[in-house]
C-alpha positions as a Python dict, from the first residue, in 0.01 Angstrom:
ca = {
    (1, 'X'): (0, 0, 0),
    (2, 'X'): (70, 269, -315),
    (3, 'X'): (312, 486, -207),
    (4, 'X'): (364, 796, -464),
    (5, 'X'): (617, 1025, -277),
    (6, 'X'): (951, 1016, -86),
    (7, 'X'): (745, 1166, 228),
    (8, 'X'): (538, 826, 139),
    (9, 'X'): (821, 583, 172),
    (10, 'X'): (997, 767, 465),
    (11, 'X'): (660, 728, 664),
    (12, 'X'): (609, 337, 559),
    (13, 'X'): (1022, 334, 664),
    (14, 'X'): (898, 485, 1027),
    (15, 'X'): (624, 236, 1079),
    (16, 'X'): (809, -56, 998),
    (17, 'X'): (1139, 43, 1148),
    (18, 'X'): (913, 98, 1452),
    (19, 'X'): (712, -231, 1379),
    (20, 'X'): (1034, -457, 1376),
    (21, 'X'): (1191, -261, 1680),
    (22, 'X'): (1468, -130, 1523),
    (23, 'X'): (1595, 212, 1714),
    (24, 'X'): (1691, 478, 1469),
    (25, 'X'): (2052, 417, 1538),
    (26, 'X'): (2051, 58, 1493),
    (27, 'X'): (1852, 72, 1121),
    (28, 'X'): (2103, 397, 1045),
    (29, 'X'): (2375, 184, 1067),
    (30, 'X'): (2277, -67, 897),
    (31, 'X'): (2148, 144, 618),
    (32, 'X'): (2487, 317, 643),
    (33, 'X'): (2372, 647, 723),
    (34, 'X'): (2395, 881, 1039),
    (35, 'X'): (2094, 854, 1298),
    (36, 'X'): (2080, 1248, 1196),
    (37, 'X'): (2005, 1158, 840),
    (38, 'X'): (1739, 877, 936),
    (39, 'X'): (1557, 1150, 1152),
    (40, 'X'): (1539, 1418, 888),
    (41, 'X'): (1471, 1151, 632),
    (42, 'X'): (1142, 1003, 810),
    (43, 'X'): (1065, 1340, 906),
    (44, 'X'): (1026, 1441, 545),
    (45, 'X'): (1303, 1654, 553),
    (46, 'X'): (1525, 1460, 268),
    (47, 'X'): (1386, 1551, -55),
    (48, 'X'): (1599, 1322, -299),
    (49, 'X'): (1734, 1032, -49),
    (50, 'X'): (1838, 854, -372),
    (51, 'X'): (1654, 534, -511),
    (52, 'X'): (1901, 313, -423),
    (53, 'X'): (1870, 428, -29),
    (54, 'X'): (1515, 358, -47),
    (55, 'X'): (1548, 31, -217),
    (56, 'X'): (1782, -85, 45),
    (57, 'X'): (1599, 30, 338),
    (58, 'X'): (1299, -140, 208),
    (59, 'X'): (1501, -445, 138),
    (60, 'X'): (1621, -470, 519),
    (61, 'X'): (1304, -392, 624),
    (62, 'X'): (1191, -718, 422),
    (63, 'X'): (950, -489, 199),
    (64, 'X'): (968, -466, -183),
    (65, 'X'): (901, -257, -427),
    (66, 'X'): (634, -350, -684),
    (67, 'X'): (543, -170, -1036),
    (68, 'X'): (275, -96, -1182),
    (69, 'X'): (122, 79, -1462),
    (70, 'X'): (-132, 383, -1388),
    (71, 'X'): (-164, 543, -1699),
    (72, 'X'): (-177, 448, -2026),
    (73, 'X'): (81, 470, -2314),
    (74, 'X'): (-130, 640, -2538),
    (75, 'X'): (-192, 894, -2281),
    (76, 'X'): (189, 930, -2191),
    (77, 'X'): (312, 1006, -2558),
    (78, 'X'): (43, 1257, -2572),
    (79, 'X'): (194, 1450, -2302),
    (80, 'X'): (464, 1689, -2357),
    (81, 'X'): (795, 1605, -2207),
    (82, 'X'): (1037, 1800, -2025),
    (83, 'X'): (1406, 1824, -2171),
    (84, 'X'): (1506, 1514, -1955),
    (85, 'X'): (1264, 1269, -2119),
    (86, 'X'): (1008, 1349, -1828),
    (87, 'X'): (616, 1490, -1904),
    (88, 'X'): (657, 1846, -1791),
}
């Protein structure tokens, strides 16, 4: 599954949550968040839940993450950047 957006992985969070039969306040606290978090979260509602909350939710959830290239490097130096190293 390509996922591309935080809504992305708070939906694939949902399902497999769901999947495994977690309740909401069982994952939160084992993600060590509040059940009120964990409902705005995979309702979309978080828009920077941090990289390392996602990794770890994943990582209970016995997903991974996996990289890959889309574009190429030619095509990514061509493209201006933003101050913070990012293409604007």
């Amino acid at each position: 599954m390509i996922v591309d957006s935080v809504r992305g992985y708070a939906q694939l969070i949902r399902q497999r949550r769901r999947a495994l039969g977690l309740t909401q306040h069982a994952f939160a606290n084992r993600l060590g968040v509040s059940r009120r978090w964990l409902i705005e979260f995979e309702n979309g509602k978080v828009d920077n839940p941090g990289f390392a909350t996602i990794l770890h939710a994943l990582h209970l959830l016995g997903l991974s993450l996996d990289v890959r290239q889309t574009v190429t490097i030619d095509r990514l130096a061509a493209e201006p950047s933003s101050p913070e190293g990012r293409p604007a």
